[in-house]
C-alpha positions in Angstrom: 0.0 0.0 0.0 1.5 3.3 -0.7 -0.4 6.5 0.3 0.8 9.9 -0.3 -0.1 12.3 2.4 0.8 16.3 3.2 3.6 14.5 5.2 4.8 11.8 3.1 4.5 8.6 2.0 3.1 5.4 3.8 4.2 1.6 2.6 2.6 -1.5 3.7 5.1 -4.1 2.5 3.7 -7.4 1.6 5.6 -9.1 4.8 4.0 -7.1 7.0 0.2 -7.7 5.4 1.6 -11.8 5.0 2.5 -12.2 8.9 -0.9 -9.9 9.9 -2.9 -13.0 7.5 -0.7 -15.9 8.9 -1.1 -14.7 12.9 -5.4 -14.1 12.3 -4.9 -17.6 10.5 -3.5 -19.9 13.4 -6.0 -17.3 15.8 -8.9 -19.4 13.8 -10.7 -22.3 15.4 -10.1 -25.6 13.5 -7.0 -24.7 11.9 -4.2 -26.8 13.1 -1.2 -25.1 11.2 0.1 -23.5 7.8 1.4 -25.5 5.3 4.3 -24.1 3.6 5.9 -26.1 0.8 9.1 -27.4 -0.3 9.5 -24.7 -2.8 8.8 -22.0 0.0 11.2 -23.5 2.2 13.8 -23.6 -0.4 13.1 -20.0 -1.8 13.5 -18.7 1.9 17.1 -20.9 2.0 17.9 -19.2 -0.8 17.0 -15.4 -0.7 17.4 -15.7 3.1 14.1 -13.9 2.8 11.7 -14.4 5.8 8.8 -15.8 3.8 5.9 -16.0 5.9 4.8 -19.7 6.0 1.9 -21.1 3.9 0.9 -17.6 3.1 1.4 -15.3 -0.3 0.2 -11.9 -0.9 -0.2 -9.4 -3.6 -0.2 -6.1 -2.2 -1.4 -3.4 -4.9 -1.4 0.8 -3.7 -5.0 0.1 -1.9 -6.4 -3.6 -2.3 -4.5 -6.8 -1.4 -5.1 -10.5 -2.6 -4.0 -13.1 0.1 -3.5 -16.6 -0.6 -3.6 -19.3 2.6 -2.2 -23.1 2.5 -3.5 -24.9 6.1 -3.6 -28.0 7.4 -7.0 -28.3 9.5 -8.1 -30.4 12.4 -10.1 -33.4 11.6 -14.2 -33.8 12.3 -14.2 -30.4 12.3 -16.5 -29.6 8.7 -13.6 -27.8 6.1 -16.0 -25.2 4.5 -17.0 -23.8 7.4 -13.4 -23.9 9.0 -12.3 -22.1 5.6 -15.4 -19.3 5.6 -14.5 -18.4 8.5 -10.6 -18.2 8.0 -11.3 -15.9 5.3 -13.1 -13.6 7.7 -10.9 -13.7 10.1 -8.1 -13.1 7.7 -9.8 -10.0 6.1 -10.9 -8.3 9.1 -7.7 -8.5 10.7 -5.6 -6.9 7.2 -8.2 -4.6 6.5 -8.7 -2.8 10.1 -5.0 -2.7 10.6 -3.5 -1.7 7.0 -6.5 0.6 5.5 -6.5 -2.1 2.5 -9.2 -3.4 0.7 -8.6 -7.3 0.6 -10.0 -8.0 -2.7 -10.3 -12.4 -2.3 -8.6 -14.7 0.6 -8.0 -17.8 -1.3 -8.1 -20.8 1.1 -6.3 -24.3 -0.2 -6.2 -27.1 2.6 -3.2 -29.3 2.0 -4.0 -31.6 5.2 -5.9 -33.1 7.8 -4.3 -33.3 11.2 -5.8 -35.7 13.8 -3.7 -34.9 16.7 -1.7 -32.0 17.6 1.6 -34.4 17.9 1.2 -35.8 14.4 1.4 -32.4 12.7 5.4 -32.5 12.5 4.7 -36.1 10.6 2.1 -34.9 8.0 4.6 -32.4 7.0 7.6 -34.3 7.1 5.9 -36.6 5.1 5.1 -33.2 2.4 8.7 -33.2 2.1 9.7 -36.7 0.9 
């Protein structure tokens, strides 16, 4: 985001609006952890870049498009879990950036069924 006041110019860098997405995505009921993927753990070895895990955003002078990877809890139903992730997600970026988050694009990439088994699910990812 980049707004030009009397004063100067404000930046909302897409970091910023990725970690604000990711912390009101664990905050969710149901959701049991991000998912990030081999090729976001190699492109942060690589660029030494602190990518925010399981989340990418596009972050435009007003509006912002998020997009979430999560692993949910099982018996818990996904769509619902997911609806509400995205409200969470853009209430939280909204009231604290000023942007207008266009669409929070929701893909789950696994089912946990116990806290402890997390670690395996994606360990697993990575073979």
């Amino acid at each position: 985001m980049t707004e030009e006041l009397q004063t100067g110019l404000i930046r909302i860098s897409d970091d910023v609006v990725a970690t604000i997405a990711g912390l009101a995505a664990l905050e969710t009921p149901g959701i049991a952890a991000m998912s990030g993927g081999i090729s976001e753990g190699l492109a942060k070895r690589l660029s030494g870049k602190n990518v925010q895990k399981g989340v990418s955003v596009e972050v435009g002078t007003t509006e912002a498009a998020i997009d979430l990877r999560i692993i949910v809890h099982y018996g818990i139903p996904i769509q619902e879990v997911c609806r509400q992730l995205q409200l969470n997600v853009r209430e939280s970026v909204e009231n604290m950036t000023g942007l207008h988050v266009v669409e929070v694009n929701v893909k789950v990439e696994g089912v946990a069924f116990k806290e402890e088994e997390i670690d395996e699910v994606q360990q697993q990812r990575l073979k």
